[in-house]
C-alpha positions as CSV (number, residue, x, y, z in Angstrom):
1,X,0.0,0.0,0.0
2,X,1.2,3.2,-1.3
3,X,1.9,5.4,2.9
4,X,2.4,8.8,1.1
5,X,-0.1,11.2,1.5
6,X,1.3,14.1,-1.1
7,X,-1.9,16.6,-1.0
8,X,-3.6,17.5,2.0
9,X,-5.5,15.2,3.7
10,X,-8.1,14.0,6.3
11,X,-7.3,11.5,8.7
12,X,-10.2,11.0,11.3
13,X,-8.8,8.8,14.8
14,X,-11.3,6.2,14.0
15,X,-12.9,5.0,17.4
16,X,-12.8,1.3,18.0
17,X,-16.0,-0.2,18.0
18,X,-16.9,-2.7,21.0
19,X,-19.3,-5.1,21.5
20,X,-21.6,-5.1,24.7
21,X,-19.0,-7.4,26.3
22,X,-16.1,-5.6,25.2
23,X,-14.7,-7.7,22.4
24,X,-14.2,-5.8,19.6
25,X,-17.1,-5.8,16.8
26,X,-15.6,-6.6,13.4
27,X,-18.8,-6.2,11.7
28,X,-19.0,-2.5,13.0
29,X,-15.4,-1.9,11.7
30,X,-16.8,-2.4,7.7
31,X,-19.4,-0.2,8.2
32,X,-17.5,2.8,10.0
33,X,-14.8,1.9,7.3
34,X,-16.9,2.7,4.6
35,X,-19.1,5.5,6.2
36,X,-15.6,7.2,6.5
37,X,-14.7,6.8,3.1
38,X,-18.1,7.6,1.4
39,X,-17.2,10.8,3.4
40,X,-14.1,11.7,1.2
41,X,-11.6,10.8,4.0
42,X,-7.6,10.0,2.8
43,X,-6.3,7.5,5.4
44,X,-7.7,6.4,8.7
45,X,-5.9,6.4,11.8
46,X,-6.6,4.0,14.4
47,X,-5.6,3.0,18.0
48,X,-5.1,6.3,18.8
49,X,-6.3,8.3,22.0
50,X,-9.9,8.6,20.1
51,X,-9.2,4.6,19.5
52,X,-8.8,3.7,23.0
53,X,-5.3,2.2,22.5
54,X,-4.3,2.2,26.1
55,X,-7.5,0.4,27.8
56,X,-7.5,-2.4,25.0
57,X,-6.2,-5.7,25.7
58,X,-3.4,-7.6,23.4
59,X,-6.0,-9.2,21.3
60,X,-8.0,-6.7,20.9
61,X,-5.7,-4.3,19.6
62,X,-4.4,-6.8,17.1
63,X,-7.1,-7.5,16.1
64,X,-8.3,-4.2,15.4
65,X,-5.5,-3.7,13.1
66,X,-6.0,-6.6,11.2
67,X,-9.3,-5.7,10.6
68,X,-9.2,-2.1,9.9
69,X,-6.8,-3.0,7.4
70,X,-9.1,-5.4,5.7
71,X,-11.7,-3.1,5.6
72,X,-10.7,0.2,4.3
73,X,-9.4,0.9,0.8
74,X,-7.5,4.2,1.4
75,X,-4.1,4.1,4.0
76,X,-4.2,2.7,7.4
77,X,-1.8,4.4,10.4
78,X,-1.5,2.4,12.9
79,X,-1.1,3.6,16.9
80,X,1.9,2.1,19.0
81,X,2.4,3.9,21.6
82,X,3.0,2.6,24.7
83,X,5.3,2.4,27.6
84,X,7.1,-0.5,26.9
85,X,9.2,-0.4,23.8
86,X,8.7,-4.4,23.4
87,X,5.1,-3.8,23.2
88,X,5.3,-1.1,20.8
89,X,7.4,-2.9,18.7
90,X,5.2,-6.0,18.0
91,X,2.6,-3.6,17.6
92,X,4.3,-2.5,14.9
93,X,5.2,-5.8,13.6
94,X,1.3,-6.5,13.9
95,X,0.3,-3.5,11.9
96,X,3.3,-4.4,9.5
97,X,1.8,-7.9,8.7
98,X,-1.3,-6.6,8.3
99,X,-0.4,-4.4,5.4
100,X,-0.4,-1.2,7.5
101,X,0.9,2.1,5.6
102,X,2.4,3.5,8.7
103,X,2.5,3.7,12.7
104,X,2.0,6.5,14.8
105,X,4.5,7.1,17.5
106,X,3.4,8.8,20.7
107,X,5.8,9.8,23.7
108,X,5.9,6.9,26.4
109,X,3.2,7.5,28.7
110,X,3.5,7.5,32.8
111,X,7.3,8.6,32.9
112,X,8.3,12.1,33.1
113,X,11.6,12.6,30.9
114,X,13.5,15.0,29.9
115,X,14.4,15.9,26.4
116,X,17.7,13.7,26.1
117,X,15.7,10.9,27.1
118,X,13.3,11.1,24.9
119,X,15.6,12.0,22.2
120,X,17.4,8.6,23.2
121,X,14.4,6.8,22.9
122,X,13.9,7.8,19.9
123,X,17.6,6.6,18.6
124,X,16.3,3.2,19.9
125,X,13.0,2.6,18.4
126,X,12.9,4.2,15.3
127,X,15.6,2.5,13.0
128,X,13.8,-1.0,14.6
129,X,10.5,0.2,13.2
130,X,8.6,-1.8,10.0
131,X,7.1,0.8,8.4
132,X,7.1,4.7,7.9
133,X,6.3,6.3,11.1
134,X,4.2,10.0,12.0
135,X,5.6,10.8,15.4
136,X,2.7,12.1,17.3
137,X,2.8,15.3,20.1
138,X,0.0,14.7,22.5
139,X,1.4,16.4,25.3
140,X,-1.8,16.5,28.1
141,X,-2.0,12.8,27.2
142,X,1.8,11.9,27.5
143,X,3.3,14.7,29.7
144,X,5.7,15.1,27.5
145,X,5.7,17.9,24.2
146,X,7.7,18.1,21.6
147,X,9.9,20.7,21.9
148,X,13.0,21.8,18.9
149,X,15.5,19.1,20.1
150,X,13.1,16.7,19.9
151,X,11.4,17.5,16.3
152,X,14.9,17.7,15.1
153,X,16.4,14.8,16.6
154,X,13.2,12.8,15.0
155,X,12.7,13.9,11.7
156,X,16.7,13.2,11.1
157,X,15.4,9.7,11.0
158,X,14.7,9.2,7.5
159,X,11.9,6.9,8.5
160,X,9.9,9.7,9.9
161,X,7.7,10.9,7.3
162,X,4.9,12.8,9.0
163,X,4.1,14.5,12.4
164,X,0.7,15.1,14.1
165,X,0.5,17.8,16.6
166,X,-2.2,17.6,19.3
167,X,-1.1,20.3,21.5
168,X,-3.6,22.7,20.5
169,X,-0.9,25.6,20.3
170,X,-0.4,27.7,17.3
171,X,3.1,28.4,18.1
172,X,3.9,24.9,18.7
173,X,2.8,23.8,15.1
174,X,3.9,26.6,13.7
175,X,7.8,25.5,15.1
176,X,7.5,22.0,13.3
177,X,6.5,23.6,10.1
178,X,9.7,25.7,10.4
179,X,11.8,22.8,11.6
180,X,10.4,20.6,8.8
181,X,12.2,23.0,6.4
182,X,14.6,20.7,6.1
183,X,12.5,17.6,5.6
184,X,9.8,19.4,3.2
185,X,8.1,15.5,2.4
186,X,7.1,15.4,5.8
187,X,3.3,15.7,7.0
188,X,2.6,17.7,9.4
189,X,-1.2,17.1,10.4
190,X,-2.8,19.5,13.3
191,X,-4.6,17.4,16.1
192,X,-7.3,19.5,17.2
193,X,-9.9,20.5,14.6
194,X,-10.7,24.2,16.0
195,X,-7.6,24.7,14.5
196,X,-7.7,23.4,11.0
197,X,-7.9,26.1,8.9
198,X,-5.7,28.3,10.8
199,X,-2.9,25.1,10.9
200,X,-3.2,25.0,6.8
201,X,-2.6,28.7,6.3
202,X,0.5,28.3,8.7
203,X,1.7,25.6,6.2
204,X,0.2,22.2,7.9
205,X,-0.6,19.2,5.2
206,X,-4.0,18.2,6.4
207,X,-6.0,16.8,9.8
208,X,-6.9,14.6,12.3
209,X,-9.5,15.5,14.5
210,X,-12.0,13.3,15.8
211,X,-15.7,15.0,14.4
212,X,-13.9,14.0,11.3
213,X,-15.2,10.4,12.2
214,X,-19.3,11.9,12.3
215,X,-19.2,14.9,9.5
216,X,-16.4,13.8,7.5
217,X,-18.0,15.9,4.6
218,X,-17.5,18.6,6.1
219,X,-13.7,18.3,6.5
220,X,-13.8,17.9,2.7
221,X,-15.5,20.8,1.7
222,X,-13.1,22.7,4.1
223,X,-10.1,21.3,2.5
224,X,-11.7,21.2,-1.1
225,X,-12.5,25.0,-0.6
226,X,-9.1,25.8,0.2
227,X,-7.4,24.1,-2.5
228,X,-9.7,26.5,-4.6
229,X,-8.6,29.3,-3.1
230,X,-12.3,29.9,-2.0
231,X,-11.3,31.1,2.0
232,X,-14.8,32.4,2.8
233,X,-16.4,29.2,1.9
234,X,-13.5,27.2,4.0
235,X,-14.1,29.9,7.1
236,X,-17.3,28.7,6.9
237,X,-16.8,25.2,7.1
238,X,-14.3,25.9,9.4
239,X,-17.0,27.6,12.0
240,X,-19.5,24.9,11.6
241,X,-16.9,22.2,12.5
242,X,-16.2,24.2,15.3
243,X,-20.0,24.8,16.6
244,X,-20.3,20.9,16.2
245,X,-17.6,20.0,18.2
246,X,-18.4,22.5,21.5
247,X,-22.0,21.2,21.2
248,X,-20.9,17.5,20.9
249,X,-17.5,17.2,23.2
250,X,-18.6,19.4,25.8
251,X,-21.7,17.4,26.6
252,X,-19.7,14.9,29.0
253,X,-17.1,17.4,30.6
254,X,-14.0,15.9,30.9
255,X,-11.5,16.2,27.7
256,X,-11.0,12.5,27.6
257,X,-15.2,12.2,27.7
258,X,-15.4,13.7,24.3
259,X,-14.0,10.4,23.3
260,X,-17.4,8.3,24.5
261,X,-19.3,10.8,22.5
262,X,-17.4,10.5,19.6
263,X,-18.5,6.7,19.7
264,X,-21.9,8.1,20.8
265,X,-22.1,9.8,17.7
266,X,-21.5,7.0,15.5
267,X,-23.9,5.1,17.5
268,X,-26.5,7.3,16.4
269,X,-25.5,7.0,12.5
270,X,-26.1,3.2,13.1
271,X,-22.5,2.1,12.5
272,X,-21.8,1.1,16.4
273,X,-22.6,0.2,19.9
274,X,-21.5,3.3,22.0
275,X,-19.3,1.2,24.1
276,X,-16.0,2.4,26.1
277,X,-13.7,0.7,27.4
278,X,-12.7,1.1,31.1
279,X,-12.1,3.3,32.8
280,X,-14.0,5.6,30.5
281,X,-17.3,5.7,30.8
282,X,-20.5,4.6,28.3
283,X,-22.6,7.8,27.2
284,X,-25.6,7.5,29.2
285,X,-29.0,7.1,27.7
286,X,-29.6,11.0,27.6
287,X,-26.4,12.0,26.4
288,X,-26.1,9.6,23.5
289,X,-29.9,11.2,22.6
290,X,-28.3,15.0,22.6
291,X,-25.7,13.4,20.5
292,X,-28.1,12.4,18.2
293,X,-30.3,15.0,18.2
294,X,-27.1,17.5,17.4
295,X,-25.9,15.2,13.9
296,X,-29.8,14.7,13.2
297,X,-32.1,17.7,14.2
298,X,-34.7,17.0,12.0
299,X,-35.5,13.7,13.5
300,X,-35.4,14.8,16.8
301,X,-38.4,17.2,15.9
């Protein structure tokens, strides 16, 4: 499978769909897969923070990746982030086997380190990865953001070929596109959707952002629009992106919550049970019907 993504692009964090008893539902993988890619989606990215990746057991994670890379037809990224390097690797291996484009390399969670150490984890993992790898800033996940050393000491990997930034800071993007400079066939991919259209005028390739999993038209009008040159139309886009996701993340509190209502949202398009895995918490009844009600007004009437 051809990894490179050479025009800007949408990458939703797929969720991982769970059965009622927690074992993940394959069947519900096909139909997100091609709900995604009716909505003019580029790659998918999966067992990432929106994919649950670190409350997923061995099996389930492998077999998420086999299966996701069965069912779509556009590239699959693959999350292995974790705090063990052996379990990140066959994770890797996994998603290799399976005919993954590329994995997605997060800092290792729990730890706080410093910048040499992550710099000389980074000298250990990366020549032993399969496949092309996106490193991946998600600092109030890992504790740990990317700072200049770190970007640089990455991307002089040559099997880095992509970054996604989920810091939700301007400036901090805006320092990989300059330290990229060097690397210009890196993607650089901004993780919070609020964000989008300012992270493509500061010279970002594309995005990942979690609504893109319940309005991925929208994300492809925005982009669409810009490659026109039509701004106003991609503004707008832009705001009602942004008006969706307050109404829809917001409705369970807590940052990580937005998550279960991401999977709430696709339970109300039919594609899945709105099951989380633990600790986070199932949408109740009457916030999985606010979900709904937001994506469908008109039936809610």
């Amino acid at each position: 499978m051809n990894h490179k993504l050479d025009a800007l692009a949408i990458v939703p964090p797929v969720p991982t769909p769970l059965a009622k008893d927690g074992s993940l539902d394959t069947e519900a993988v096909g139909r997100i897969a091609a709900h995604l890619e009716k909505g003019g989606i580029d790659a998918a990215f999966v067992l990432g923070s929106t994919g649950e990746l670190a409350s997923l057991g061995k099996a389930c994670r492998r077999a998420m990746i086999a299966t996701s890379c069965e069912a779509f037809r556009i590239p699959v990224m693959v999350g292995i982030g974790y705090s063990s390097m052996e379990e990140s690797l066959e994770l890797a291996e996994a998603a290799a086997a399976a005919g993954a484009a590329a994995v997605v390399l997060h800092a290792p969670p729990f730890y706080e380190i410093n910048t040499d150490e992550m710099c000389d984890w980074l000298d250990l993992i990366l020549p032993r990865l399969p496949l092309p790898v996106y490193l991946y800033n998600m600092p109030w996940l890992t504790g740990y953001s990317f700072d200049r050393e770190t970007v640089r000491h990455g991307i002089a990997h040559p099997g880095v070929i992509g970054i996604k930034d989920s810091s939700g800071r301007m400036d901090t993007l805006e320092m990989l596109v300059e330290e990229c400079v060097s690397r210009p066939e890196i993607r650089i991919f901004v993780g919070n959707e609020f964000l989008f259209l300012n992270a493509l005028e500061a010279g970002a390739h594309g995005v990942v952002g979690g609504g893109g999993n319940l309005y991925p038209a929208l994300f492809r009008e925005l982009i669409d629009a810009w490659l026109a040159g039509d701004r106003e139309t991609a503004a707008a886009r832009q705001e009602t992106i942004n008006q969706l996701g307050k109404r829809i993340f917001d409705l369970n509190g807590t940052p990580c919550s937005g998550f279960a209502t991401i999977k709430a949202g696709l339970a109300a398009l039919g594609l899945c049970e709105p099951t989380m895995a633990p600790p986070l918490r199932t949408c109740t009844p009457e916030v999985r019907a606010a979900v709904a009600s937001i994506l469908n007004p008109s039936a809610a009437a």
